[in-house]
N, C-alpha and C positions, 0 to 999 in steps of 0.2 A: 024271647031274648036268646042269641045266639049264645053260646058256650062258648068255654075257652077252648075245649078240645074240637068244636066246630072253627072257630076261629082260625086255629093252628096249623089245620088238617088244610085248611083253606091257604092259607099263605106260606106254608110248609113248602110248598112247591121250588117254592125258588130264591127261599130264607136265604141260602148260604152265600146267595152274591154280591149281600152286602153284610150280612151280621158273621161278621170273621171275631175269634177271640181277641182282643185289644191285647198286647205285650204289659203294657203299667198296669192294668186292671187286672189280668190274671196272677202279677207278682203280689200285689196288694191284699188280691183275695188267699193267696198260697201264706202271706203274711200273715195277716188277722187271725190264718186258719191254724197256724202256729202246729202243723200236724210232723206225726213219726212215719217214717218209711214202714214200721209193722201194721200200721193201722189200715181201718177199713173206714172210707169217706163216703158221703153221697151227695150229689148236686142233685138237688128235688126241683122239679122244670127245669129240667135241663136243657129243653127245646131236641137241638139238633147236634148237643153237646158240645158246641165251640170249648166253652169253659173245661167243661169232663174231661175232654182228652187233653185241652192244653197242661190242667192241672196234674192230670194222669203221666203225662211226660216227664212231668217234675222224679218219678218214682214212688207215686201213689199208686193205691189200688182203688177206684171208685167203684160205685152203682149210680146209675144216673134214671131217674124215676121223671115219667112226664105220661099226661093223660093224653097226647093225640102222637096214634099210630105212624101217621106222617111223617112227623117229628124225631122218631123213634128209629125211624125208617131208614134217615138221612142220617142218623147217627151209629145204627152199625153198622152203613158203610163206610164209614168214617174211621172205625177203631171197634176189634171185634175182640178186645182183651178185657176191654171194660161191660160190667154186668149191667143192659139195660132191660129195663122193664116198664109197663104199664102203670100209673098209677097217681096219687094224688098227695099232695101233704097232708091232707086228712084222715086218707086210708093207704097205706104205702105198701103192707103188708107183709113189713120186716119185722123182726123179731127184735122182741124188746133188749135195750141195752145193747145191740148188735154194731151202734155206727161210732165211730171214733168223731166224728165230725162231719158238717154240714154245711152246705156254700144253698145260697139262695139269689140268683140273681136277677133281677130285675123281673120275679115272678107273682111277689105277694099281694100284690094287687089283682090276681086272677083266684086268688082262692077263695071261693064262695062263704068260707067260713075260717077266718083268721085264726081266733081261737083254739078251733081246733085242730086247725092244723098246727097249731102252734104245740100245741097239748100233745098229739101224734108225735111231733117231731122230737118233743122232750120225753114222750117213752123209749123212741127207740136208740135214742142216744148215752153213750157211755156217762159216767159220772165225768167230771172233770171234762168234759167235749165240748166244743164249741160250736158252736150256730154265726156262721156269717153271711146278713144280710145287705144286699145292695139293693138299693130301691131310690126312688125321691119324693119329696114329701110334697102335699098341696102346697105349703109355704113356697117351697124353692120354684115349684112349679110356676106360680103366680107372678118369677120371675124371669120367666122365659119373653125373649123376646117376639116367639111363635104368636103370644097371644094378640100382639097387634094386626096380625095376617090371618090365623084363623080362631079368631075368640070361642066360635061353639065347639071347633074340636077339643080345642085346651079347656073349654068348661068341663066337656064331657069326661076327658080324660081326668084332669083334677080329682073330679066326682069318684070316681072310681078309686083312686089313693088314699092307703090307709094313711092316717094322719102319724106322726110321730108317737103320740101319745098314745092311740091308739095299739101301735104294734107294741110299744112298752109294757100297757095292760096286759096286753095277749101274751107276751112273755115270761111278764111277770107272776100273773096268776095260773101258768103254765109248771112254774117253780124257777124260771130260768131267772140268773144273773145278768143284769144289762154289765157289761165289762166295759166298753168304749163305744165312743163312734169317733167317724173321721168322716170329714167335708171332702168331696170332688168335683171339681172344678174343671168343666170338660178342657180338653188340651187339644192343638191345632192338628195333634198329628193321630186321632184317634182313630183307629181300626174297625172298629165295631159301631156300625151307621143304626144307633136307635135315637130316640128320639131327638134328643136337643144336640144329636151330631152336629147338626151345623151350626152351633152357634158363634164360631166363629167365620164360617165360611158356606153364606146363605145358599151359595148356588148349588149345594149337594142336594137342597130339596128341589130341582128340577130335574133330579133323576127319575123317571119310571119306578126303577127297580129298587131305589130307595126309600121310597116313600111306601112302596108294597110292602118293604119287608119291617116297616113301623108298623103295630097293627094301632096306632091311634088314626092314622091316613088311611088304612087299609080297611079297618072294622069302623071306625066312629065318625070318621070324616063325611061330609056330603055333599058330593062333586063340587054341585055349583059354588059353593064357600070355597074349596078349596083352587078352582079354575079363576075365582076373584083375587083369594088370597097371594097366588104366585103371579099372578098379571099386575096387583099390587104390588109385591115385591120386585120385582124385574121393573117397574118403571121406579122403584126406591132406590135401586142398587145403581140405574142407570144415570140417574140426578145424583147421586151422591147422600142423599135423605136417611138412606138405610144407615149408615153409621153413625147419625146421631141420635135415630132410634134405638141402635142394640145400644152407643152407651147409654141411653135416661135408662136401660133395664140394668144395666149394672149392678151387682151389688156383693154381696159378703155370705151371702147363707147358703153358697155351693151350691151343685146344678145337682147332686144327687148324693146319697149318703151311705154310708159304712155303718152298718149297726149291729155291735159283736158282743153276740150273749154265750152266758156261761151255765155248764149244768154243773151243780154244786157236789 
């Protein structure tokens, strides 16, 4: 089974020509993160640090921690003020009590061991610090309208997501405070092309470069579903059919979720 840091190393290449920091998503996470300008942050999967340095701009000081070299790579040519390093949410190898606060973006479904990473992340974090996670859950997933075009990617991908409940546990019994969540609802004018980017405007998945830089297209898709899937789509979009499929997916349970825990 491939790795995550196999994975990344792999699509790392040429991540940043579509996965740019989103402007509403980085104020949101700068929100939630409710941080001081004296404090020390860290974005754990950083990737290529879109988020790191967008939030770093703000007048933060980060560390941005990710297990493929790649990844790491592209990100201190990026911004060579922020401390990056090797590493995992399980074993980060920061010093306890050391971070002011914690951004986790669209990563925890790659940690081999939730728990512990969960458990890691509430050593090394201050009392009173927070933990903000963005992720989306199977439920919301279930309501993507991808799964009419590529049902075994979206199974496969689903499979892989911690369930809500799930990251609760792992917070919970970590010692963290669940504090809030907040629903997101992809918006037309989104930045940052991962996965249910297009749900309002199908024809960004006939990009190359966008679908490579999803790793559910990239790592779990398989050609031929996916070569049916968009020859499917382009004849939906071209009859007009496509819009009364994404509305029957419609629905209220947000495309991805805010989940902002507290160390007590």
């Amino acid at each position: 089974m491939e790795s995550t840091k196999e994975k990344y190393d792999t699509i790392g290449h040429n991540y940043d020509r579509t996965r740019k920091a989103d402007t509403y998503l980085a104020e949101r996470l700068h929100h939630h993160l409710n941080p001081n300008t004296n404090g020390i942050y860290l974005d754990i999967g950083c990737g290529t640090g879109n988020y790191t340095d967008a939030l770093q701009k703000k007048g933060l000081s980060f560390i941005g921690i990710d297990p493929s070299e790649t990844m790491l790579e592209k990100a201190k040519s990026r911004n060579q003020e922020i401390y990056w390093r090797m590493g995992t949410a399980e074993c980060t190898g920061l010093e306890t009590a050391s971070i002011d606060g914690i951004i986790a973006s669209l990563t925890i479904h790659h940690w081999p061991d939730l728990k512990k990473g969960a458990a890691e992340l509430f050593r090394i974090l201050k009392d009173e610090g927070r933990i903000v996670i963005f992720t989306s859950t199977p439920e919301q997933m279930e309501g993507y309208w991808l799964n009419r075009y590529f049902p075994k990617m979206l199974s496969d991908s689903i499979a892989q997501m911690p369930s809500y409940t799930q990251v609760e546990e792992a917070m919970i019994s970590s010692g963290f405070e669940l504090h809030k969540t907040e629903k997101y609802f992809v918006r037309p004018d989104l930045q940052d092309k991962f996965l249910y980017c297009g749900k309002q405007n199908a024809e960004i998945y006939f990009d190359d470069n966008v679908r490579h830089g999803i790793s559910s297209f990239s790592s779990l898709a398989h050609r031929v579903e996916v070569e049916k899937g968009l020859a499917d789509l382009r004849k939906d979009l071209d009859t007009g059919k496509h819009a009364q499929i994404r509305k029957s997916y419609e629905n209220d349970l947000g495309d991805y979720l805010y989940i902002i825990g507290k160390k007590p």
